[in-house]
C-alpha positions in Angstrom: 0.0 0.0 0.0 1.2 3.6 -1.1 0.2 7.0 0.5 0.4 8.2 -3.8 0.7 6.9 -7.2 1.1 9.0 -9.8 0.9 6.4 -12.9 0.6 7.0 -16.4 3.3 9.7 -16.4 5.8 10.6 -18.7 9.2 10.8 -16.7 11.7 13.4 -16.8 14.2 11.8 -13.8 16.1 15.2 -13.6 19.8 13.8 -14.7 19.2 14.8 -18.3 18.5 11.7 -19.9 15.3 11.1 -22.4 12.1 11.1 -20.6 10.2 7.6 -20.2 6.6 6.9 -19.5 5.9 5.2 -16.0 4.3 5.1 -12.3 6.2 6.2 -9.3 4.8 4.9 -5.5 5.3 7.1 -2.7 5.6 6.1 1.0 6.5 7.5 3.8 7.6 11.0 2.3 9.5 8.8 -0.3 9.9 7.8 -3.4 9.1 3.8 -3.1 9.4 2.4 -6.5 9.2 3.7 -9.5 7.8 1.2 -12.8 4.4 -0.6 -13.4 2.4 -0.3 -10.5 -1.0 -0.8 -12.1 -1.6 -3.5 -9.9 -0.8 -1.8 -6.9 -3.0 -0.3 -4.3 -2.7 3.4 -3.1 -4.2 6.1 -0.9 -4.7 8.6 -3.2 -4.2 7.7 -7.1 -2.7 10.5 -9.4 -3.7 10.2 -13.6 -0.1 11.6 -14.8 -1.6 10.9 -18.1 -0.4 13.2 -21.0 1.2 15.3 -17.9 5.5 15.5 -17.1 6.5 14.1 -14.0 9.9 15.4 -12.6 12.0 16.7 -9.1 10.5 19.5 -7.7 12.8 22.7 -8.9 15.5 23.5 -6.9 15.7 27.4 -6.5 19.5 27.6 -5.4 19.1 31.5 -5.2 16.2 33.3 -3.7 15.7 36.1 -1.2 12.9 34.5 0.8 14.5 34.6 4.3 12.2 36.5 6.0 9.6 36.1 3.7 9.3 32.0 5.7 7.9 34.1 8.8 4.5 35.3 6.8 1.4 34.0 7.9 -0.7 33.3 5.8 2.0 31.9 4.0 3.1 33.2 0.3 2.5 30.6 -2.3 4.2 32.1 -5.2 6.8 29.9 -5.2 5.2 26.2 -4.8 3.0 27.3 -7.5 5.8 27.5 -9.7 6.8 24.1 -8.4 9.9 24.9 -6.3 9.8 22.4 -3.4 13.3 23.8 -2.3 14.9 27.5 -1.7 18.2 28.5 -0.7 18.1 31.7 1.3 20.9 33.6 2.9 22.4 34.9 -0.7 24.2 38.0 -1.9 26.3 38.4 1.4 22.6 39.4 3.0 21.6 36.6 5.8 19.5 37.2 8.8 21.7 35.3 11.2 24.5 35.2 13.0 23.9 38.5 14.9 25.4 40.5 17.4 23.7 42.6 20.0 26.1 45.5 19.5 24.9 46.1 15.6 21.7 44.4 15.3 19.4 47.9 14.8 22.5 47.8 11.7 21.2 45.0 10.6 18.0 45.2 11.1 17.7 48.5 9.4 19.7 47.1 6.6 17.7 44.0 5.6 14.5 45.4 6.0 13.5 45.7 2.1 14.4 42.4 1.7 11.9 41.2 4.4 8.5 42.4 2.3 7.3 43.9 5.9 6.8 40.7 7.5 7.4 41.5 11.4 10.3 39.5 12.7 10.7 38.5 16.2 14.5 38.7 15.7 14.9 36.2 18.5 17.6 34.1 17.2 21.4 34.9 17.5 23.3 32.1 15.9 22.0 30.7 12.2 21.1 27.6 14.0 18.9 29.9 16.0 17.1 30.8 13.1 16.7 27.3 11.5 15.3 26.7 14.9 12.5 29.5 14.4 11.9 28.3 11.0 11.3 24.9 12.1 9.0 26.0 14.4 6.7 28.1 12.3 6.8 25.3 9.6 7.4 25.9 5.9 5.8 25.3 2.4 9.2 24.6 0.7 12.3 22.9 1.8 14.9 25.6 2.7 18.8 25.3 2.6 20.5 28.4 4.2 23.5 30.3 3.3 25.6 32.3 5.7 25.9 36.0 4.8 29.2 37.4 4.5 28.4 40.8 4.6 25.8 39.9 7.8 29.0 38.2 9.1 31.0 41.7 8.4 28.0 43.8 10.5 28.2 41.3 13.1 31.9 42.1 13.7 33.1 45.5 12.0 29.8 47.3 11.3 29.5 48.9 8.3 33.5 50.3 8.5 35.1 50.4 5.5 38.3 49.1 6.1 40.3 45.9 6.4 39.8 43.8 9.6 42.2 43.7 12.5 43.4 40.1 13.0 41.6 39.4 16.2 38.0 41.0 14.1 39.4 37.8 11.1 39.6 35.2 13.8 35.9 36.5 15.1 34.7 36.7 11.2 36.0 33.3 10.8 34.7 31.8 13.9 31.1 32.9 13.0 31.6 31.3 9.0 32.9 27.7 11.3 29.8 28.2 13.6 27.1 28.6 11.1 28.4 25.7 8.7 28.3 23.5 12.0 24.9 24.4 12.1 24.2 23.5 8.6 24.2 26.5 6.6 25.3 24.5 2.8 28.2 27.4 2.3 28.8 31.6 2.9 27.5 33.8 0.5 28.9 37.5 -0.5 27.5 40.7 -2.1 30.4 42.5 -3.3 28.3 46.1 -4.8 26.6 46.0 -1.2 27.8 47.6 1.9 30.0 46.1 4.0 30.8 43.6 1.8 32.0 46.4 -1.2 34.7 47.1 1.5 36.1 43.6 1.5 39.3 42.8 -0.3 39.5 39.4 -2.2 42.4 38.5 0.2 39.5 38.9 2.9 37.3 36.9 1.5 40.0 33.9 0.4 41.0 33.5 3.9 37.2 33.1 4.8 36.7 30.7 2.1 38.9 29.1 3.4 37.0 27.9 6.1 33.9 27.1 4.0 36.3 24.8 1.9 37.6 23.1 4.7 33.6 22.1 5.8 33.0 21.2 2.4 30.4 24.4 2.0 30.4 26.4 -1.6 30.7 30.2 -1.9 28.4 31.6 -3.9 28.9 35.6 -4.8 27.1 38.6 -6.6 30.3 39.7 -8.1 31.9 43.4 -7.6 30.5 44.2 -11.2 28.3 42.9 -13.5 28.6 45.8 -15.6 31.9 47.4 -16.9 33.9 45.6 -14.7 32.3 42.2 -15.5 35.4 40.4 -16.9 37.4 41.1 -13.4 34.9 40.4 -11.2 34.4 36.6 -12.7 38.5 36.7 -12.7 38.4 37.3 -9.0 36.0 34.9 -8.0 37.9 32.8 -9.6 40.8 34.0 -8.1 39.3 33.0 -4.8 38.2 29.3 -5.7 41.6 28.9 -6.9 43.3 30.0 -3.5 40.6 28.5 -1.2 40.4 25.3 -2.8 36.3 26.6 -2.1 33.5 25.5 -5.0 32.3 28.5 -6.3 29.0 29.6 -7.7 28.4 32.9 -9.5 24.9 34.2 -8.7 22.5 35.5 -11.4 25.3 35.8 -14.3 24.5 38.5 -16.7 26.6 41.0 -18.5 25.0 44.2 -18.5 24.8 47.8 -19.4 24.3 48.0 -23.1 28.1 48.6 -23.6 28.8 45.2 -22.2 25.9 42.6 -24.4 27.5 40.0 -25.7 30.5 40.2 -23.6 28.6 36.1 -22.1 30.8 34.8 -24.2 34.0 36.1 -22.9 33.0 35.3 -19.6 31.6 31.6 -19.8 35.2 31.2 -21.8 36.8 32.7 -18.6 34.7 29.9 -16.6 35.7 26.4 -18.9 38.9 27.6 -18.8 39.0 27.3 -15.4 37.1 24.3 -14.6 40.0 23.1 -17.1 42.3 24.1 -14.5 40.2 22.2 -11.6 39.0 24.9 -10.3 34.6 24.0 -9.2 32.9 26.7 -10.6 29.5 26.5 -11.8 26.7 29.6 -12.5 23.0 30.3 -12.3 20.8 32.7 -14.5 17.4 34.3 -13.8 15.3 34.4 -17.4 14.6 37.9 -17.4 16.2 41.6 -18.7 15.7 43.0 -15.8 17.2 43.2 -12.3 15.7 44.2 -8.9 17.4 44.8 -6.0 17.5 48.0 -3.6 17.9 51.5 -4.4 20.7 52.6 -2.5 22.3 50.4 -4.6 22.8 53.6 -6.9 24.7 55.3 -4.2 28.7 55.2 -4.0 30.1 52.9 -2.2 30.8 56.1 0.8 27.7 56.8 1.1 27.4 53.7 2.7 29.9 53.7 5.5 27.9 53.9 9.1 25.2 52.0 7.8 21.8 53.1 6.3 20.7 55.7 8.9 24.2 57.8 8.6 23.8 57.5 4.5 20.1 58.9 5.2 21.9 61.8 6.8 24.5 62.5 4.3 21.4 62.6 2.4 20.9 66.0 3.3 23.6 67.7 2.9 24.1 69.6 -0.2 27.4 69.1 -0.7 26.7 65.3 -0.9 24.5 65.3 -3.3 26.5 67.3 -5.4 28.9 65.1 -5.4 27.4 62.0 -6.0 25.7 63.7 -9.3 29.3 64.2 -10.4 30.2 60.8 -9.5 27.1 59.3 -11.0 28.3 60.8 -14.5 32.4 60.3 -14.1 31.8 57.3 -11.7 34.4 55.8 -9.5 37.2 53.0 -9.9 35.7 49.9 -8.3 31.8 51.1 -8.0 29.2 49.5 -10.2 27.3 52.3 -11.5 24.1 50.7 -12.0 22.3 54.4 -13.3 24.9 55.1 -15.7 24.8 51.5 -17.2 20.7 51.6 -16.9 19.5 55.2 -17.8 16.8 56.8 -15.0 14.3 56.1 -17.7 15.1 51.8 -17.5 14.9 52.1 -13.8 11.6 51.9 -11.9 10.2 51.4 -8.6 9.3 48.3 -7.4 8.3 48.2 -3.6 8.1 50.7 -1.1 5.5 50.9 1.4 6.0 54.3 2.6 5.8 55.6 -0.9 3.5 53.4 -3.1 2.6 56.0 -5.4 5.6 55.9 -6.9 5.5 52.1 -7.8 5.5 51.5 -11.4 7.2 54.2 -12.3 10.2 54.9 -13.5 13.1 57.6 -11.6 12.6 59.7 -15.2 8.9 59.8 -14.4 9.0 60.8 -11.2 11.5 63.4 -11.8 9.4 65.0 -14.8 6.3 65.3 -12.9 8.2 67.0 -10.0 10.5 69.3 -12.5 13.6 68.1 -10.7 16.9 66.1 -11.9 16.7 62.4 -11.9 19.7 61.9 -9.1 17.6 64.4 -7.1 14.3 62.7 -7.3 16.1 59.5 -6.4 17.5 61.1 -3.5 14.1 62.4 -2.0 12.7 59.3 -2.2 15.6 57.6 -0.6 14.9 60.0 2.4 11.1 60.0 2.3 11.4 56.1 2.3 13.9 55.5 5.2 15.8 53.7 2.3 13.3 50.5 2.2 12.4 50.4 -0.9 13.2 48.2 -4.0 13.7 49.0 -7.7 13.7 46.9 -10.9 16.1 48.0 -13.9 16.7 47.0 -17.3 20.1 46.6 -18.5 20.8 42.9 -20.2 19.8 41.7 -23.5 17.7 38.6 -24.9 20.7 37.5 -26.6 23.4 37.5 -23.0 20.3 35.5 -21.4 20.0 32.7 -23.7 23.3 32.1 -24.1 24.2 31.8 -20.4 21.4 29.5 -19.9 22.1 27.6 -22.7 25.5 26.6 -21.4 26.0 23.3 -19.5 28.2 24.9 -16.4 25.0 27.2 -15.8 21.7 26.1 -13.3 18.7 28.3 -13.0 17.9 30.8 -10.1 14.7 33.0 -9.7 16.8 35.8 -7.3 13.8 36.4 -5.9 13.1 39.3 -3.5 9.6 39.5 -2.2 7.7 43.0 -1.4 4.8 44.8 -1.9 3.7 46.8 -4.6 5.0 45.5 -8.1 7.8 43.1 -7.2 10.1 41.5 -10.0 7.9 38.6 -11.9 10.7 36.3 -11.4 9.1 35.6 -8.0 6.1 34.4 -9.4 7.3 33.0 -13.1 11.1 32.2 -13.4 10.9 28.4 -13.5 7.5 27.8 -15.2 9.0 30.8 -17.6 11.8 28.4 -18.5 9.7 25.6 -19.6 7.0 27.7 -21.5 9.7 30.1 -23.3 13.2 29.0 -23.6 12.2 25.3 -23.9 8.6 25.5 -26.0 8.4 28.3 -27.6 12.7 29.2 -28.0 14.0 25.8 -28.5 16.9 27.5 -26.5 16.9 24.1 -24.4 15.6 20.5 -24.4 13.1 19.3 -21.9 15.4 17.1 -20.3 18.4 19.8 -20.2 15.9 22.4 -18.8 14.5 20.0 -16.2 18.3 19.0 -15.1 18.9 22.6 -14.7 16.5 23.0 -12.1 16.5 19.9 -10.3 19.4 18.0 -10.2 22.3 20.5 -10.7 21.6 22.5 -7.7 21.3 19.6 -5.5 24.7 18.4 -6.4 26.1 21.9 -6.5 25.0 21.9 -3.0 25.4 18.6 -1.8 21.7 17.2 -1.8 22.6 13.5 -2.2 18.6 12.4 -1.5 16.7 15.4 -3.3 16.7 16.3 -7.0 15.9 13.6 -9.2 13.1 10.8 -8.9 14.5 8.0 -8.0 13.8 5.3 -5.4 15.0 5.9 -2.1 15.1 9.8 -2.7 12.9 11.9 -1.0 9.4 12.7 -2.5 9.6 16.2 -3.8 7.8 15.7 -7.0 6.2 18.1 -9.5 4.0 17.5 -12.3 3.4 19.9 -14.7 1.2 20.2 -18.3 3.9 20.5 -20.9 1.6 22.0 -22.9 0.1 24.9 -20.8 3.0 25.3 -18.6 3.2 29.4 -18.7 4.5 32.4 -16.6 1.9 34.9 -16.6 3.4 37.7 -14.1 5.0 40.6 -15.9 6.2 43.7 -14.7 3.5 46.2 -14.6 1.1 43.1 -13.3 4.1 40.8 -11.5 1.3 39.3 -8.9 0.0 37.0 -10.9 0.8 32.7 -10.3 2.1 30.6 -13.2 -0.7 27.8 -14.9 0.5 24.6 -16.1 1.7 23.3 -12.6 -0.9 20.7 -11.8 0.8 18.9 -8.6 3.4 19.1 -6.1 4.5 17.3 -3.2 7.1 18.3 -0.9 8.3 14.9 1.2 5.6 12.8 -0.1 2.4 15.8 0.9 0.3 17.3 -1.8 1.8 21.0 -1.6 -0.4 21.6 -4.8 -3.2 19.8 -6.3 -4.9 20.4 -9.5 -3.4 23.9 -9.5 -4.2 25.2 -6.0 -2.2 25.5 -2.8 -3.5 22.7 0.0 -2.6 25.0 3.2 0.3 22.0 4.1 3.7 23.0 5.4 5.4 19.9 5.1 9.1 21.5 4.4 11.6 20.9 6.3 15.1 22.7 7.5 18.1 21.1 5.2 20.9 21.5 7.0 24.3 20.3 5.6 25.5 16.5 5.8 28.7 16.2 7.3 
């Protein structure tokens, strides 16, 4: 007797070999057998017929850390059939934490929470696991260690190197949280603190990470002009750390720098020639999302976000910057030269939501002011919590980095209000329905691995990822057919169709296309 059999099915195991038509049993939360089980019995008895049955997708880079705290729960992802998340990226975690810079921190991370209220009673990341245990999940979540929450933690938001007694703290707290189980540490290298960090900083912390087995994955210091160096230094850091290395949401951006892909996917084989594990993952979108001090130079950011708020003010700063925003600065990714205010819109901000949708341009027209000056308003008017989205890659950069066998998929998902980035609501379901249906950019099969199995073994998931017996039951099924990202990004909130089931360790997550209220996820914590 099985709790479910989903029979009839055509089979897409996630390894990248052909589909093939037949039943899988679950039991238990786990895949049981998979073959001809007509003649067996079942609880519940699942028609796969004329439907694909694969892994549920692996989102190996989301934002979504806070996001697990929000009751009622958000359901965007499991209706795109994600049955895991990893959280914690871009240097940005919400553990470990120190009671000497938590307001910092707090102040700091607060876009990327969507307004959930946290309780903020953790101190350690297995603290935090703890708490997420306790207020259950939809999807299976695998945490990261921040390096830049690390940074907080010890320096603040100083921009300087550490002391060597601040190093032996910094690596302490990357040794305590994989011990807890975070999978690997993370970085952000265009947001404060972690812009401040040298690479011989962060080699010494990977270190650590490589010695526990973790990864390091890292928004590079530039995906812009300074693309080609930033994928030379994180390799530059796998190469002296002995760490695996995965290089978040690849693109090469700013008009200036399409088609520049192939120069740095060259950069990556030649490497992995060299032994060195490095691996990417691409969002299918043109557009980016992140926060909006992120158009500030980097010393506007030293104190932290209420001391940039005050420089704010002052004249003289803002003059400045507008100077720097046209020359720029060696080092600083200067995303509103590489975008143009008109490619740069609001995306989330609850203290200004008349503004969402709009783009810095349009707001500046309306109020007869200069672009830099409008965005520096609303910085202040907003307390700095608020998200934008900017265009700045091409079609052509997308397909090609997704298209290449060292490259996984990611949604970089940041929840919020207002009119978040579709990617939240459409990235994997967009990948089935565009770049493999429509695009032909990518067989079934290769498109499937890239979501399922790829990330697991990137981060070490030896019983998640593909169907097969003895592997946990995160299973999707999905209409090959209709399968369809509907969200775009004047109407983002809007679920994917085609995603017809999902269980997450053997319970119906989704069923015929609606959310069932379980929270059967658990905490994955790193095997040692």
């Amino acid at each position: 007797m099985y709790d479910v059999i989903i029979e009839n099915g055509t089979i897409v195991d996630g390894s990248g070999n052909p589909w093939f038509y037949g039943d899988i049993g679950v039991k238990a939360g786990k895949i049981s057998r998979i073959g001809c089980l007509r003649e067996h019995r079942a609880v519940e008895r699942i028609d796969g017929r004329g439907l694909m049955v694969c892994p549920g997708f692996i989102d190996i880079h989301c934002h979504s850390d806070g996001l697990i705290f929000r009751d009622p729960p958000e359901q965007g992802k499991v209706l795109q059939g994600v049955t895991t998340e990893t959280i914690g990226n871009c240097g940005i975690s919400l553990a470990p934490t120190s009671h000497e810079t938590l307001e910092l921190l707090k102040k700091y991370t607060a876009a990327f929470c969507a307004g959930v209220p946290l309780a903020w009673n953790w101190h350690t990341v297995g603290d935090y696991l703890r708490q997420v245990e306790a207020v259950g999940s939809i999807t299976n979540a695998a945490a990261l260690v921040g390096h830049g929450t690390i940074r907080i933690a010890v320096m603040g938001f100083d921009d300087r190197k550490p002391t060597g007694e601040e190093m032996v703290n910094m690596k302490r707290l990357v040794a305590e949280a994989l011990a807890d189980g975070a999978f690997g540490m993370s970085s952000g290298l265009i947001y404060p603190p972690g812009l401040f960090s040298t690479t011989d900083e962060l080699v010494e912390l990977c270190k650590v990470v490589a010695a526990e087995g973790g990864i390091y994955t890292t928004h590079m210091r530039g995906e812009t002009d300074m693309v080609l160096d930033s994928v030379k230094e994180a390799l530059e850091i796998g190469r002296k750390s002995g760490v695996s290395v995965e290089i978040s949401h690849h693109k090469t951006a700013g008009r200036d720098n399409w088609g520049k892909s192939r120069q740095t996917l060259e950069l990556v084989e030649a490497a992995r020639r060299d032994g060195i594990d490095v691996t990417c993952d691409v969002y299918p979108y043109t557009a980016a999302n992140t926060m909006l001090g992120a158009l500030l130079p980097p010393w506007m950011h030293e104190g932290g976000t209420q001391v940039l708020l005050t420089r704010l003010k002052e004249p003289e700063n803002r003059r400045r910057i507008k100077r720097e925003l046209i020359t720029s600065l060696p080092g600083w990714e200067n995303y509103a030269k590489a975008s143009g205010w008109e490619n740069i819109y609001i995306a989330s901000s609850r203290k200004a939501t008349t503004y969402e949708g709009k783009s810095i341009q349009e707001i500046a027209d309306a109020k007869h002011i200069d672009p830099a000056e409008a965005m520096f308003d609303l910085m202040i008017e907003t307390e700095g919590d608020v998200l934008m989205t900017f265009f700045m890659m091409c079609e052509d950069d997308v397909s090609y980095i997704m298209r290449h066998p060292a490259v996984m998929v990611a949604s970089d998902a940041i929840p919020s209000t207002g009119k978040p980035h579709p990617r939240y609501f459409g990235t994997f379901p967009r990948v089935l329905g565009k770049y493999v249906r429509k695009d032909n950019v990518l067989p079934l099969e290769e498109g499937i691995r890239k979501m399922t199995s790829m990330p697991a073994q990137k981060l070490g998931l030896r019983n998640r990822g593909l169907l097969k017996e003895g592997m946990w039951a995160d299973i999707t099924v999905f209409d090959p057919r209709q399968i369809e990202d509907k969200a775009t990004y004047q109407d983002p909130q809007q679920y994917a169709v085609g995603i017809k089931y999902v269980l997450v360790n053997g319970k119906f997550a989704v069923r015929e296309g609606k959310y069932t209220g379980a929270k059967s996820g658990q905490v994955l914590r790193r095997e040692e």
